[in-house]
MILUM-15538 format. One record per atom (N, C-alpha, C): residue in one letter; y, z, x. Coordinates in pm, whole numbers, plus 50000, padded with zeros to 5 digits. Layout:
MILUM-15538
AYZX/...
END
This chain:
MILUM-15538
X498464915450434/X499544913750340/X500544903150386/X500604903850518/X502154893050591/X501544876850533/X499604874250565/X499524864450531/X499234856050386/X499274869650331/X499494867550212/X500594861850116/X501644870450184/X503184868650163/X503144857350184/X502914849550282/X503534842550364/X502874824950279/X501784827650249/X501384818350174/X501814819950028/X502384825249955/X503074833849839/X504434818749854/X505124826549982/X506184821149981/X506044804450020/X505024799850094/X504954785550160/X504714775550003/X504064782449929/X503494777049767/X504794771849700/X505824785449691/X507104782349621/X507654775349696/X508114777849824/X509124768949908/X507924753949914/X507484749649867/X506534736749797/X506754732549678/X507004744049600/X507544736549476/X509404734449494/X509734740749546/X511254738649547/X511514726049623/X511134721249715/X510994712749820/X510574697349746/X509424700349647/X508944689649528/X509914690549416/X511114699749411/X511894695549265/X510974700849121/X510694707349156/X509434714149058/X510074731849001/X510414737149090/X511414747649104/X512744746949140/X513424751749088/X514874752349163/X515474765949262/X514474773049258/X514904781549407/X513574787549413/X513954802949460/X512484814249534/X512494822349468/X512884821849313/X512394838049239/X510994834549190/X510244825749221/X508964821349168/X508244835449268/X508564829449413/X508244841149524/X508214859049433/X509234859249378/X509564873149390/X508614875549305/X508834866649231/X507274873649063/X506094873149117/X505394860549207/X504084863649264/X503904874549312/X504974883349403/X505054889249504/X504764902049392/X505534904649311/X505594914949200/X504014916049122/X503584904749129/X502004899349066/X501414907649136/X500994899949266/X499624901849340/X499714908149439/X500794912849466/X501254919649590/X501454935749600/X502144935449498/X502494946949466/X502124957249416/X501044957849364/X499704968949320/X499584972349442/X499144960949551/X498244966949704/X499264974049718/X500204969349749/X501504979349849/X501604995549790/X501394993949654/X501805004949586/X500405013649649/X499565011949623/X498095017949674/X497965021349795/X498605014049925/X498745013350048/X499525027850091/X500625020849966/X501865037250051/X501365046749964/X500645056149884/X500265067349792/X499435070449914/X498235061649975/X497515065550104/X498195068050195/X499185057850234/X499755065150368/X500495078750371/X501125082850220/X501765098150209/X500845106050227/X499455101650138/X498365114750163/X497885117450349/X497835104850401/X497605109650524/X498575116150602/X500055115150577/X501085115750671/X501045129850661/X500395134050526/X500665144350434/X499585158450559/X498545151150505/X497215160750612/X496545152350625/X496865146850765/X495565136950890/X494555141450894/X494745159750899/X492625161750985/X491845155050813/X492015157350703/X491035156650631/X490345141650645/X491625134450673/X491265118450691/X490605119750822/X490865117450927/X490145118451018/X488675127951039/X488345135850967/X487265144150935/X486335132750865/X486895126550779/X486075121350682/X485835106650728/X486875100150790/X486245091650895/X485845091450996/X485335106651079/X483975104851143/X482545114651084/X482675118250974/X481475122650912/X480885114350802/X481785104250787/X481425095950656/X481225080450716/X479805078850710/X480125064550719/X480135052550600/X480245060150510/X481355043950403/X482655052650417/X482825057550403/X484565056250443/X484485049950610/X484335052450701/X484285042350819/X484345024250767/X483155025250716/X483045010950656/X483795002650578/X484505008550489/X485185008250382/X486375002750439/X487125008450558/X488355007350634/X487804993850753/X487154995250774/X486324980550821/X486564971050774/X486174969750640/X486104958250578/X487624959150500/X488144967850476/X489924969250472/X490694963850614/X490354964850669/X490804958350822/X490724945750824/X489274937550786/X489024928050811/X489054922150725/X489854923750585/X490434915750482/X489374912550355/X487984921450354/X486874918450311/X487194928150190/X487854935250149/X488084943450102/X489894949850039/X490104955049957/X491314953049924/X491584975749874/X492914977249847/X493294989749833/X492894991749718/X493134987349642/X492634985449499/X490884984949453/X490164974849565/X488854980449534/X488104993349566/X489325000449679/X489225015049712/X489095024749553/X490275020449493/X490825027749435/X489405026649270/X489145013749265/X488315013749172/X486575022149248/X486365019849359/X485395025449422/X485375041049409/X486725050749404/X486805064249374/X486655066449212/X486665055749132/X486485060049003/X487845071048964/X487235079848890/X488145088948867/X488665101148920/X488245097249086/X488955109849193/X490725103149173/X490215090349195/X492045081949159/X493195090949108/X492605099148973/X493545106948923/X493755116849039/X493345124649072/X493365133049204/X493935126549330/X493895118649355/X494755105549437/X496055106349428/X496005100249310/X497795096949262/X498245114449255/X497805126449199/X498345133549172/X498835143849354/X498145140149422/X497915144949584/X498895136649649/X498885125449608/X499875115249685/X501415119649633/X501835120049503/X502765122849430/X503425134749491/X502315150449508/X502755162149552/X503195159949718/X502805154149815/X503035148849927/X504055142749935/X504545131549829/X505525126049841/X506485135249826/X506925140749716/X507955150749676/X508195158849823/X507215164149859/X506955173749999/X508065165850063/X507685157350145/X508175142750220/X509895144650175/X509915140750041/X511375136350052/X512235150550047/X511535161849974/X512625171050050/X512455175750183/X512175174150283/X512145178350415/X513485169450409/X513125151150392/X514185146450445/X515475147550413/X515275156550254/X516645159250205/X517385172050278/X516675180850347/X516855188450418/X517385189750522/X517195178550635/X517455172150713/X518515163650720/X518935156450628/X519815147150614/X521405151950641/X521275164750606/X523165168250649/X522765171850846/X521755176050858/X521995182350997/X521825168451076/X521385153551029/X521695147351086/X523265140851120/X524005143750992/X525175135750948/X526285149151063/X526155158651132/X526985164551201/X527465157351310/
END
């Protein structure tokens, strides 16, 4: 994603630089484009794992396309999104697991938040 960004932003700061643009909200809309699905896909996964690790870790050492899958997610061959089209319609079960995790997540921290502020 960083080198993604990063060429995102080198494109616009190219057109601004050529007088073609007049600043970096070009950046922000690419970023909103092509960027921002992954991220969104990225963090729904990272709640489900933060959520319950063993199942992930279970399933990446009994499964080898999920092994693979994160392979080629590693090595840029592969994207969150072709995950997400690869589960078909577990997706709904995805988003709805990720969603319940999240909620989980933010009230702990709402919970937490005065006993930090003492």
């Amino acid at each position: 994603m960083a080198f993604a960004s990063g060429r995102l932003a080198a494109r616009q700061a190219l057109r601004v630089l050529a007088g073609e643009a007049r600043d970096m909200s070009g950046y922000q809309r690419a970023v909103d484009r092509w960027l921002q699905p992954e991220l969104t896909v990225s963090r729904r996964l990272q709640e489900l794992f933060n959520f319950a690790p063993p199942p992930y870790v279970a399933l990446m050492r009994r499964s080898e396309k999920f092994w693979l899958f994160f392979c080629h997610l590693i090595r840029g061959e592969l994207t969150y999104l072709d995950f997400t089209r690869m589960i078909g319609p577990l997706r709904i079960a995805l988003d709805a697991f990720a969603s319940i995790a999240e909620r989980r997540r933010l009230s702990r921290v709402e919970r937490l938040t005065p006993l930090l502020r003492r």
